[in-house]
Every structure is written in structure tokens, then in C-alpha cells.
C-alpha positions as CSV (number, residue, x, y, z in Angstrom):
1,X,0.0,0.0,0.0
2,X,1.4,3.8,-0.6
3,X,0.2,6.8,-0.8
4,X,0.8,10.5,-2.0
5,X,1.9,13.0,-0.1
6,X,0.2,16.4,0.8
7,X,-2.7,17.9,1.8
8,X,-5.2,15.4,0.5
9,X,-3.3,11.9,0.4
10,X,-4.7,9.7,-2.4
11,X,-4.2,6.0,-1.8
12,X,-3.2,2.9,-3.8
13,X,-2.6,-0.8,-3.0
14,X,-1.8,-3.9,-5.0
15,X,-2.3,-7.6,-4.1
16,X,0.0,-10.0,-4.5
17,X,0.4,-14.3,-4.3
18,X,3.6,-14.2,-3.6
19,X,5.6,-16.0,-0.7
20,X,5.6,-13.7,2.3
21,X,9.6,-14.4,2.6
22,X,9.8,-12.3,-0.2
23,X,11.9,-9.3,0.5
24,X,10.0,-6.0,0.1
25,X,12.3,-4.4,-2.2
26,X,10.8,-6.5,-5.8
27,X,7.4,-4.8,-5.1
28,X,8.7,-1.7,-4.8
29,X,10.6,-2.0,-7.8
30,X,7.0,-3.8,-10.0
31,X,4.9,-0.9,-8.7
32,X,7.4,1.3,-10.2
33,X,7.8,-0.3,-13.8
34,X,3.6,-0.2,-13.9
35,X,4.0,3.5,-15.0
36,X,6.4,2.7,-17.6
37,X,4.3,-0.3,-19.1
38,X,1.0,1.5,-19.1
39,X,2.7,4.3,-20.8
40,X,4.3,2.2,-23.5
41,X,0.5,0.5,-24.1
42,X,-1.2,4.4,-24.2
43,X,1.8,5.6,-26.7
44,X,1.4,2.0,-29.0
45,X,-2.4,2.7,-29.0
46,X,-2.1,6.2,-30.2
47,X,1.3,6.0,-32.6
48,X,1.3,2.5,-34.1
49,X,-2.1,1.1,-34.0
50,X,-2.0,-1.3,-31.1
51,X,-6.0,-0.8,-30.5
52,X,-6.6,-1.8,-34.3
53,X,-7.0,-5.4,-34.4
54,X,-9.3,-7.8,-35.3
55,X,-7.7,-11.3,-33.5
56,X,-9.9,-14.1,-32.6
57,X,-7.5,-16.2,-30.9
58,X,-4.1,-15.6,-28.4
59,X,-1.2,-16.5,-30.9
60,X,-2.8,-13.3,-33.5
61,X,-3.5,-11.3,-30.4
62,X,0.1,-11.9,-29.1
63,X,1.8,-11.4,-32.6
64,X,-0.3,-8.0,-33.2
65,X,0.8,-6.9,-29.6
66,X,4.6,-7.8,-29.8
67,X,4.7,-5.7,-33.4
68,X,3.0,-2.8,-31.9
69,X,5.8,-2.8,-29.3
70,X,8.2,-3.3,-32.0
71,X,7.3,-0.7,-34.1
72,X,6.7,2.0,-31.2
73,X,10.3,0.9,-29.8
74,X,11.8,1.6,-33.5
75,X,10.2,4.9,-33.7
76,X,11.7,5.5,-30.4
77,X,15.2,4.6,-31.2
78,X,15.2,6.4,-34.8
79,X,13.6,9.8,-32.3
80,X,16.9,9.0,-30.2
81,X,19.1,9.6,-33.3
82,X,17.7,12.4,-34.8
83,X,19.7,15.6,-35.1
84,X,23.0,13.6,-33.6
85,X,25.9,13.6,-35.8
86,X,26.9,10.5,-37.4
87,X,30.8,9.5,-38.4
88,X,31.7,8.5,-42.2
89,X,33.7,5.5,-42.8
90,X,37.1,7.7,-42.3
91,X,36.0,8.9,-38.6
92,X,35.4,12.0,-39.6
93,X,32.1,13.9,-38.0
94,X,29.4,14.2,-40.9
95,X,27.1,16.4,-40.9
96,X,23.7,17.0,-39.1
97,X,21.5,14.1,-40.0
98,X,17.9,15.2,-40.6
């Protein structure tokens, strides 16, 4: 369980199976990496099209899921890279690439 801090706290929990040896430190860490999943999934639904698909069964619903995250992580890469300089064969800085 956490909350926020500040004048009104809002509160959130999360349920868990797993072995009550286990250190608290993992769940700390998962309830941090939610953010970064749920943003991925709102970025593929809006950029690459991860909301269109028509699947009727889990192999076409994985494939059309992993290609989303595919694409959206190229796109993401090739953002990463523009406007750095890249080196020609020689070493030398080329210019700008747009």
C-alpha cells in the first residue's frame, strides 16, 4: 500500500500471491515499472495502431501486440538519433543528420 503526499493523500494498494519471505524491495521496484508499461500501451495505442486489431485467438493477439511494441520501440530509437551527428567510414564527424 502507498500513498501520495500532501494535503489530500490519495491511496493505492496492490495484491500479491507471492511468498511472504519475499523481500520487500521486488514490489517496490514492480509498482514502479507499472507506469512505464501503461505508458508504452497508451503511446502504442495512439502512434502504431496497437487498438486496431481484429484477433480471434491468443497466438494473432500476441503477434499483433509484440509488433506494436516493435514498431513504437523503432520509432523511439530512430527519435533517439535524430539531429546527432553521425561518423563517415574515415571517422570524420558528418554532418547533421535530418
Amino acid at each position: 500500500m502507498k500513498r501520495t503526499l500532501g494535503a489530500e493523500p490519495r491511496y493505492a494498494y496492490a495484491i500479491s500471491n507471492a511468498p511472504r519471505s519475499t523481500p520487500l524491495s521486488p514490489f517496490v521496484w514492480l509498482s514502479g515499472r507499472r507506469w512505464a508499461i501503461e505508458q508504452c500501451f497508451e503511446e502504442c495505442q495512439g502512434e502504431v495502431g496497437m487498438d486496431h486489431d481484429e484477433v480471434r485467438k491468443y497466438p494473432g493477439w500476441h503477434h499483433h501486440m509484440l509488433m506494436s511494441m516493435l514498431a513504437h520501440f523503432f520509432l523511439w530509437h530512430l527519435k533517439g538519433g535524430v539531429g546527432k551527428k553521425s561518423a563517415r567510414v574515415d571517422g570524420v564527424a558528418a554532418p547533421a543528420v535530418a
